[in-house]
C-alpha positions as MATLAB code, in Angstrom:
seq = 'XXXXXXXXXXXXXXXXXXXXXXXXXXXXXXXXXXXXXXXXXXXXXXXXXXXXXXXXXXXXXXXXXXXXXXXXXXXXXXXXXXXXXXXXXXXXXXXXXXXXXXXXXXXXXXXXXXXXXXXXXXXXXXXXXXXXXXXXXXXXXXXXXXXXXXXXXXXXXXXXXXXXXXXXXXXXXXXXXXXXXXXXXXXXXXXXXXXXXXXXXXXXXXXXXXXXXXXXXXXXXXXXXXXXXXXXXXXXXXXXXXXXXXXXXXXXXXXXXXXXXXXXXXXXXXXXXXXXXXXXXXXXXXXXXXXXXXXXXXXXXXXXXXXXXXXXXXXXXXXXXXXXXXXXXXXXXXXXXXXXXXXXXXXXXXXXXXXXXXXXXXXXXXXXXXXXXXXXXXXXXXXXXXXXXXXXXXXXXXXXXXXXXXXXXXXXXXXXXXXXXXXXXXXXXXXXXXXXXXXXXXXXX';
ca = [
     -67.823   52.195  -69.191;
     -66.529   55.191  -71.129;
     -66.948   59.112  -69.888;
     -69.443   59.053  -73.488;
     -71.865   56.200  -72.605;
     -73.947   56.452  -70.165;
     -73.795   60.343  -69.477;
     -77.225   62.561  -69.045;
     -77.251   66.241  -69.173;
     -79.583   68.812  -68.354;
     -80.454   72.572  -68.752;
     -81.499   75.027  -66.357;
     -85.226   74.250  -68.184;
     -85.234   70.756  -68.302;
     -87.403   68.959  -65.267;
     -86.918   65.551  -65.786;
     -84.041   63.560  -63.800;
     -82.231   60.829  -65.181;
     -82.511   57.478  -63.648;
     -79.631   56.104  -62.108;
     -78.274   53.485  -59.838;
     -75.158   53.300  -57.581;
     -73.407   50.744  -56.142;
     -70.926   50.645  -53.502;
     -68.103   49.040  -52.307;
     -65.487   48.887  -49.414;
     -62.069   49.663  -51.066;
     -59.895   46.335  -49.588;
     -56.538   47.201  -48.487;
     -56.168   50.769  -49.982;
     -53.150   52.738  -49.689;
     -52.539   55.329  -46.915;
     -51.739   57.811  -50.377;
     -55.250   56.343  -52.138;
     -56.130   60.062  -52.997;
     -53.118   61.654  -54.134;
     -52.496   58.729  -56.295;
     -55.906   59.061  -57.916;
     -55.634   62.736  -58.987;
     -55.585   63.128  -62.925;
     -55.972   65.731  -65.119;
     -59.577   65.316  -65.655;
     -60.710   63.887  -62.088;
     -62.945   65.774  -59.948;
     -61.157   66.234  -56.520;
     -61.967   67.060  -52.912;
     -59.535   66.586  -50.299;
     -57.266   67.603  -47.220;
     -54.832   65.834  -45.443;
     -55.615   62.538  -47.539;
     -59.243   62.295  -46.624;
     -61.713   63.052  -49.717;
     -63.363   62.285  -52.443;
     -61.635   61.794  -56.471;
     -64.265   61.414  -59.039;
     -64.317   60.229  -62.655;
     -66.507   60.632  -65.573;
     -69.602   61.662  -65.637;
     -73.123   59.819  -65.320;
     -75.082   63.242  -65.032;
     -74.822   66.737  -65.036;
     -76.665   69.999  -64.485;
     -75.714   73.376  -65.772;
     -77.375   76.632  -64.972;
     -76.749   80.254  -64.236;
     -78.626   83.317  -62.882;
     -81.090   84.573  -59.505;
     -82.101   80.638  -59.687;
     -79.049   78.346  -59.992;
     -79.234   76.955  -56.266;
     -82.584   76.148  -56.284;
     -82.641   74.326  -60.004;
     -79.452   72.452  -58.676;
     -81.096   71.442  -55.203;
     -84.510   70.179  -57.208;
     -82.236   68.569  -60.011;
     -80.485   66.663  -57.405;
     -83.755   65.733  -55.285;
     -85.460   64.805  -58.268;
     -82.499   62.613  -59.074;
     -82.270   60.775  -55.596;
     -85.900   60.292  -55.492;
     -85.381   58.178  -59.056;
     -82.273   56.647  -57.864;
     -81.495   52.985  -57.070;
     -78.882   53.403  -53.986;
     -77.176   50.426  -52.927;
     -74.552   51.962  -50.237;
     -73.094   49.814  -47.346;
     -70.840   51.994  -45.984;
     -73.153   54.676  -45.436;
     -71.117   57.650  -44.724;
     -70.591   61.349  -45.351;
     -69.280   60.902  -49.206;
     -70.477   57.021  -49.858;
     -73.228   56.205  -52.353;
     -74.583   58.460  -54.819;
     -72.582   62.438  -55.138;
     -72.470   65.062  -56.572;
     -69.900   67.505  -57.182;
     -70.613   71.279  -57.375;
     -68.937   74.701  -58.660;
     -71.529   77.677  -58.481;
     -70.905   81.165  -59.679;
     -69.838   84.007  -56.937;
     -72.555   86.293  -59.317;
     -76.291   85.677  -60.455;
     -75.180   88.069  -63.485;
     -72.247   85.588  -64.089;
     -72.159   84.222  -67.638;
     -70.084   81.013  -66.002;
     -72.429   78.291  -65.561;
     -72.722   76.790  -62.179;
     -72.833   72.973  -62.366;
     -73.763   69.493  -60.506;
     -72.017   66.629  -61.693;
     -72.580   63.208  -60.826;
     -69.548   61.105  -61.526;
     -69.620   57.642  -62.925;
     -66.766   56.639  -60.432;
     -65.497   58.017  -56.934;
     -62.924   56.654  -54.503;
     -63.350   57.890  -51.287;
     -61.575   57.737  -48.190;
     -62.017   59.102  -44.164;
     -60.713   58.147  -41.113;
     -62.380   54.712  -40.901;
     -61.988   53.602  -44.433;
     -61.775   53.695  -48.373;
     -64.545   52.678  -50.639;
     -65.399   52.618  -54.761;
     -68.867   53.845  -56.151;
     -69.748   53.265  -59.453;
     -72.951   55.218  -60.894;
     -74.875   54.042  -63.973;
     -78.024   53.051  -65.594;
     -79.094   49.728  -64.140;
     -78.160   47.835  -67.164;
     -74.685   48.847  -66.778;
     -74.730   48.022  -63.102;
     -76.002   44.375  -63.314;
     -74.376   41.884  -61.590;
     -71.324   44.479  -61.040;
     -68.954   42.857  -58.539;
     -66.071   44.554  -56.114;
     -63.078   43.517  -58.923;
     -64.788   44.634  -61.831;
     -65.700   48.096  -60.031;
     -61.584   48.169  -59.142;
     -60.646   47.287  -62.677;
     -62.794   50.307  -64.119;
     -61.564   52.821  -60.784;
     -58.108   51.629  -62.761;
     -59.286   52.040  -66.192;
     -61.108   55.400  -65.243;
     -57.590   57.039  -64.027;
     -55.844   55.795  -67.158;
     -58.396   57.911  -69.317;
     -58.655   60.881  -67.044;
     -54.721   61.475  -67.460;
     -52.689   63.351  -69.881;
     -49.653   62.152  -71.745;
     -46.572   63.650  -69.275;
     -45.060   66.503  -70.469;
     -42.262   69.159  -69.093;
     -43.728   72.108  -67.328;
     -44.038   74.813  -69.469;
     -42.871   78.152  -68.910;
     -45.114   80.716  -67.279;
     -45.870   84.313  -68.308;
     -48.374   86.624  -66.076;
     -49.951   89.321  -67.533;
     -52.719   91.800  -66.173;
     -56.396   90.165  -66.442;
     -59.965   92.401  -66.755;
     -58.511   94.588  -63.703;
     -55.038   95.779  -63.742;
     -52.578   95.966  -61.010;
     -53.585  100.024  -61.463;
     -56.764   99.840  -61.718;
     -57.631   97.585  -58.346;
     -55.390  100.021  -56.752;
     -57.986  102.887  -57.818;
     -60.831  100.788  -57.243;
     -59.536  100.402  -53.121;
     -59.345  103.934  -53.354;
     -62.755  104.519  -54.437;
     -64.687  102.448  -52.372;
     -63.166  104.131  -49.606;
     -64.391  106.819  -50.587;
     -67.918  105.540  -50.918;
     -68.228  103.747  -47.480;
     -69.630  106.366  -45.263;
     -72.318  107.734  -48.496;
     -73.269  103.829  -49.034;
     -73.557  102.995  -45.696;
     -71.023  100.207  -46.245;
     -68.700   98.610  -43.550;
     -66.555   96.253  -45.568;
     -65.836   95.681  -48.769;
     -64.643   92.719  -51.027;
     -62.775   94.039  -53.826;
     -60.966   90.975  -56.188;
     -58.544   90.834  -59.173;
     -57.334   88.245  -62.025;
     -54.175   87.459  -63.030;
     -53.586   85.300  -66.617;
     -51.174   82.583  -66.336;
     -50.135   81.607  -70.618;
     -48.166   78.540  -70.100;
     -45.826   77.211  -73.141;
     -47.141   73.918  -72.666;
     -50.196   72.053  -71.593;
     -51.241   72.559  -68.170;
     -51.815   69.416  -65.826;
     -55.010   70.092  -63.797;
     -53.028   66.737  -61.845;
     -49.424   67.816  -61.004;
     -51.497   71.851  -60.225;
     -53.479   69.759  -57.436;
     -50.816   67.534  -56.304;
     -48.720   70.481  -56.176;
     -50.957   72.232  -53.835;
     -52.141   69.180  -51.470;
     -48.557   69.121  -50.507;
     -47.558   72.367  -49.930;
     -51.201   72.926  -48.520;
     -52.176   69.481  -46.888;
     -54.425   71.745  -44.102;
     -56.396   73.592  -47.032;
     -59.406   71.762  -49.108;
     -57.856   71.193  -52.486;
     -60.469   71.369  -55.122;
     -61.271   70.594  -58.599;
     -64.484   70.609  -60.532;
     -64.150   71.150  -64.830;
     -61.069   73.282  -64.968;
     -61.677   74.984  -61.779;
     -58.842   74.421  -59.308;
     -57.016   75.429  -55.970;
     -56.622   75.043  -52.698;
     -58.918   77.172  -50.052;
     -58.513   77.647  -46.259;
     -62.187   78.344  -45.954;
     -65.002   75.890  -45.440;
     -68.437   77.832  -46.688;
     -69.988   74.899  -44.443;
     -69.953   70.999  -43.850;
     -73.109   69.225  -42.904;
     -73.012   65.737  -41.275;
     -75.882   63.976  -40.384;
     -77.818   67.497  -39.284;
     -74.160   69.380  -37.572;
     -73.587   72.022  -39.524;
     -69.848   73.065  -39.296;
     -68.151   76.501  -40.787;
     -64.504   77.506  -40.644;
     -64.400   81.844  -41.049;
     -61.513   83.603  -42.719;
     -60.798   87.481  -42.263;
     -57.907   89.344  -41.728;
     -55.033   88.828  -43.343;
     -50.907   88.821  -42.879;
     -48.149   87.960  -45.712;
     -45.761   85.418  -44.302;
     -43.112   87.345  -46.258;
     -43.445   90.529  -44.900;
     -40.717   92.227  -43.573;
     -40.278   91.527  -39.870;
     -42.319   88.217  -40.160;
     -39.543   86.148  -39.043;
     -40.357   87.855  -35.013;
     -42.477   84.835  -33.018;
     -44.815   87.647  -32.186;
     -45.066   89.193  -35.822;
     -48.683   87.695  -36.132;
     -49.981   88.040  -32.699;
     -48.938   91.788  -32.471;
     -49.749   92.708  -36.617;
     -52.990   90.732  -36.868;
     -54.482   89.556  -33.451;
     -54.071   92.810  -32.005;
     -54.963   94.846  -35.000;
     -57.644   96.946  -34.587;
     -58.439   96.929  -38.407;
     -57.728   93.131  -38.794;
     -59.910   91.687  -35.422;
     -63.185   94.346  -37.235;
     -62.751   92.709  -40.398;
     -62.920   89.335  -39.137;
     -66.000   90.481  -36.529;
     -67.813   91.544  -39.409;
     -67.321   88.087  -41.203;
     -68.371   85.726  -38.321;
     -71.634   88.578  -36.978;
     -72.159   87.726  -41.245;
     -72.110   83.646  -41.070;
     -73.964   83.577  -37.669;
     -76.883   86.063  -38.577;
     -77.486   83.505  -41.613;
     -77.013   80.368  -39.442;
     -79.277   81.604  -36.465;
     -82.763   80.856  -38.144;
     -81.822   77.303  -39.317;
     -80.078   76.395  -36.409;
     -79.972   75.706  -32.546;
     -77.392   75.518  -30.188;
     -74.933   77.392  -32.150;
     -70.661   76.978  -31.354;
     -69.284   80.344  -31.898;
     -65.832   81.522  -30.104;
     -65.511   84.833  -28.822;
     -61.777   84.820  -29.874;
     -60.317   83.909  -33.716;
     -57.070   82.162  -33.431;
     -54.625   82.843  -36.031;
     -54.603   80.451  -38.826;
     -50.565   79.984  -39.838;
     -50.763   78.770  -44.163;
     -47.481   78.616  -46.059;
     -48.034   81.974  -47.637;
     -50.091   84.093  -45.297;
     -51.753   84.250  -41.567;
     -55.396   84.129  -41.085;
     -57.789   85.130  -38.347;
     -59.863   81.862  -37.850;
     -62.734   81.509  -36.133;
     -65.004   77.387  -36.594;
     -68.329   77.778  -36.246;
     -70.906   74.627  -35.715;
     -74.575   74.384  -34.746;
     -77.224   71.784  -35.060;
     -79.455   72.141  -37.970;
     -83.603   72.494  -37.444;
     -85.909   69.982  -39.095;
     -88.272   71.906  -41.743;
     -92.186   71.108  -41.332;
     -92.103   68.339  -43.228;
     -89.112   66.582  -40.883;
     -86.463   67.148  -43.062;
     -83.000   68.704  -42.245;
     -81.182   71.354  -44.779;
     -78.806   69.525  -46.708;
     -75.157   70.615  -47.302;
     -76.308   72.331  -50.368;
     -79.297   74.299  -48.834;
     -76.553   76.010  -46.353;
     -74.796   76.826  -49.242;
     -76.789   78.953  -51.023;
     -77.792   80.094  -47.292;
     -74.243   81.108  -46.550;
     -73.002   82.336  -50.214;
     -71.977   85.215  -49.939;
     -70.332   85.625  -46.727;
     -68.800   88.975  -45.579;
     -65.395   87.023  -46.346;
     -65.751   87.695  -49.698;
     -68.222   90.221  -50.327;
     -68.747   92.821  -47.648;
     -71.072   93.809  -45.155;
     -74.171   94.637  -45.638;
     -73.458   91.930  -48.136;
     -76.473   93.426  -50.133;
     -75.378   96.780  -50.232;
     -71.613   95.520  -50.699;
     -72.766   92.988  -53.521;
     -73.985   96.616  -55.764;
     -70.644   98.624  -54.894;
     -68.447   95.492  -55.987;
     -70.007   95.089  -59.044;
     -69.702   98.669  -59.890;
     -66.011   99.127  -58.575;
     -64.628   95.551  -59.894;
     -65.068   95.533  -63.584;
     -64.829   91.907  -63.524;
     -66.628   88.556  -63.941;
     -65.783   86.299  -61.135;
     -67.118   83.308  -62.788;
     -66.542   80.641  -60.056;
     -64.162   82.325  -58.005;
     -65.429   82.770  -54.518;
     -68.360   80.870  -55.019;
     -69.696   77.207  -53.344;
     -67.216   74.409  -55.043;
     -67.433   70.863  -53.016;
     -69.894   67.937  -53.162;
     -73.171   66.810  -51.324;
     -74.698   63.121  -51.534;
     -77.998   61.609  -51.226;
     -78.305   61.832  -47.249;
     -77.446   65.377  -47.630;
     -74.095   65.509  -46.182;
     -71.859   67.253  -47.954;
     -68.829   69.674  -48.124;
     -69.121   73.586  -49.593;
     -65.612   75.591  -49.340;
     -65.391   78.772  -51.090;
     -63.019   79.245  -54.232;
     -60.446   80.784  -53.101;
     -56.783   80.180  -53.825;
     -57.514   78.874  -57.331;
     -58.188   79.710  -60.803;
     -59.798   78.289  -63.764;
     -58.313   76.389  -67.530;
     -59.673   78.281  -70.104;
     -58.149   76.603  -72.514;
     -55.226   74.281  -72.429;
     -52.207   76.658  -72.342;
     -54.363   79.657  -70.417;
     -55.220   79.819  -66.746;
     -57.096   82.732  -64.595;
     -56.115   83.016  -61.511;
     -58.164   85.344  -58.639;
     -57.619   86.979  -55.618;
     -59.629   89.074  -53.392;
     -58.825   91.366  -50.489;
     -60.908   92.679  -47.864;
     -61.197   96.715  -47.763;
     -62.228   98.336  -44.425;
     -61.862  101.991  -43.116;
     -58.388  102.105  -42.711;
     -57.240   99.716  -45.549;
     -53.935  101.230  -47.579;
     -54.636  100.645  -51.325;
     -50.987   99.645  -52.068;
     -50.969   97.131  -49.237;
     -53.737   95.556  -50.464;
     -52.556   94.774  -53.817;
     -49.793   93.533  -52.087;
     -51.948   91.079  -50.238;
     -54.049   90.182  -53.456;
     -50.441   88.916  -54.726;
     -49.746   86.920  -51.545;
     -53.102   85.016  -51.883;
     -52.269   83.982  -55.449;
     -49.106   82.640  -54.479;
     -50.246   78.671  -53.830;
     -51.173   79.348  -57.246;
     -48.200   80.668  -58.769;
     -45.931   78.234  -56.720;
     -48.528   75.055  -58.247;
     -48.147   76.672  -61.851;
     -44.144   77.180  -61.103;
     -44.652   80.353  -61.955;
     -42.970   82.281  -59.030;
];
């Protein structure tokens, strides 16, 4: 089954579904590495600490943009569960029929956010591994476990790239300089107290021009080793590694990890055991920012949830390049009027944006960044991650990552949170800091 023959697309303005059936099957005596031996250049990925999901192909896709792109995504993908034939044993977060997702940060984006159901995925969790293959029914037939192995096998052949030497990595300023974001931190602090703004968002892109080819692959296995604890991502060109899960849903828990407040490992004086504890627990500046982001995520939550998890102290998140304030957040989800619970990609577009990576009042913040930025996000900071039929699902937000634009050409992003307080020059320090996974996956440190 090629990535040409069976695969159905859609507009924003097209209603119809396709029709699709999906089988699956326990993957027998898979390796321990099963995921990080899947990833290829062209694979869709989803994984930490060798639990996830690696798709190939493509048996469906949606595209679509603007005010409306959560809500044609969510009735795309209902319509096309409703048609679907599902045939999953396993039944677990993941198994049977997915989709993976990448939604712009912006509703005045021109990137187009995107649902794509692959023709293959090999998943794997704590209790297992298993294969599903998606297709029309005619290519299903009679499918058996080997001949669903033998295309998993044929399926990583074509998603690969002939291996090539790294090339050579120049960075050069993107649509914001390193100048110009240190203006635009000036400015908004200047417009906090007249906006009646708390916190602000403010990002930045980088261009990485690489002399050769670059390998979506050796970018993700790059950063699944140096950042096992992070969600490494991948979805059409858009790749990284992010520390924050937007949320997970499992069978009606809704889970959330918050990020705010942020340290650089390589600071000077970082090597002290209680450089962290005394420069970002105890920071006035840094334990605000993070308040604002978790008061942000639990105001949302509250109305579709009871019995909401929320601590009343972060704990400090150590990464290979920076310290976090941390804060996981659950509660159980509440049954609509019709019975049914908010899937993984209903909290989504609930969440998106948090105060992580907007500002707060995320309205009000939302108008200011888009006047102080001068810059498309595209994908960056929005929903990337995957949701299937039960609706289950994982949403992180894009952070540590960037986006192919074409083979040789990578954007990478950044963002920093600006409070009262904030130093402009620090923060374009700490905007360099977060792009490092990046830079150290590209080899371009």
């Amino acid at each position: 089954m090629s990535a040409e023959s069976s695969v159905l697309s859609a507009s924003a303005h097209q209603a119809s579904a396709p029709s699709l059936s999906s089988i699956t099957f326990e993957y027998l005596d898979a390796p321990q590495t099963l995921l990080g031996d899947s990833l290829r250049h062209r694979s869709m990925v989803w994984t930490r600490n060798g639990h996830g999901l690696v798709g190939f192909g493509t048996a469906a896709r949606l595209h679509t943009h603007g005010e409306e792109r959560f809500a044609r995504a969510r009735a795309w993908f209902a319509q096309v569960i409703e048609a679907a034939d599902i045939i999953d044993p396993i039944n677990r977060p993941g198994s049977g029929l997915v989709s993976f997702g990448s939604f712009a940060f912006s509703f005045t984006s021109v990137f187009e956010s995107r649902m794509i159901i692959p023709q293959l995925v090999v998943g794997r969790d704590e209790q297992g591994a298993w294969i599903t293959v998606t297709g029309t029914a005619e290519e299903l037939r009679d499918l058996t476990y080997e001949q669903a192995l033998a295309r998993v096998n044929a399926a990583m052949e074509d998603a690969a790239i002939a291996a090539t030497d790294p090339g050579a990595i120049k960075l050069t300023s993107g649509q914001l300089t390193a100048g110009s974001y240190v203006e635009a931190v000036r400015k908004a602090l200047g417009h906090f107290e007249e906006r009646g703004i708390s916190k602000l968002v403010l990002a930045r892109d980088v261009l990485a021009h690489s002399t050769s080819p670059i390998d979506l692959s050796a970018v993700a296995h790059a950063l699944t080793e140096r950042y096992a604890d992070c969600w490494t991502y991948s979805v059409d060109g858009l790749v990284g590694a992010t520390p924050e899960m937007l949320v997970r849903v499992t069978d009606g828990l809704a889970e959330a990890r918050v990020l705010a407040g942020t340290l650089d490992r390589a600071a000077a004086g970082a090597a002290d055991p209680e450089f962290a504890q005394h420069r970002l627990f105890e920071d006035p500046k840094q334990r605000n920012e993070h308040q604002l982001a978790i008061d942000s995520l639990t105001d949302s939550l509250n109305p579709i949830s009871h019995g909401m998890s929320a601590p009343k102290e972060p704990f400090i998140l150590q990464l290979p390049n920076v310290w976090h304030l941390a804060s996981d957040v659950r509660a159980q989800l509440r049954a609509d009027a019709t019975g049914a619970l908010p899937s993984a990609l209903d909290v989504a577009e609930i969440f998106h944006p948090t105060a992580a990576v907007c500002g707060t009042p995320t309205k009000k913040a939302g108008v200011l960044l888009r006047e102080l930025e001068g810059l498309d996000r595209g994908p960056y900071a929005g929903p990337v991650g995957w949701v299937d039929s039960r609706g289950d699902g994982e949403f992180g937000i894009a952070l540590r990552g960037g986006i192919l634009e074409d083979e040789k050409l990578m954007r990478l992003y950044a963002g920093c949170g600006i409070v009262p307080g904030s130093v402009p020059e620090d923060e374009l320090a700490e905007s360099w800091a977060k792009m490092r996974p990046m830079r150290q996956a590209l080899g371009a440190e």
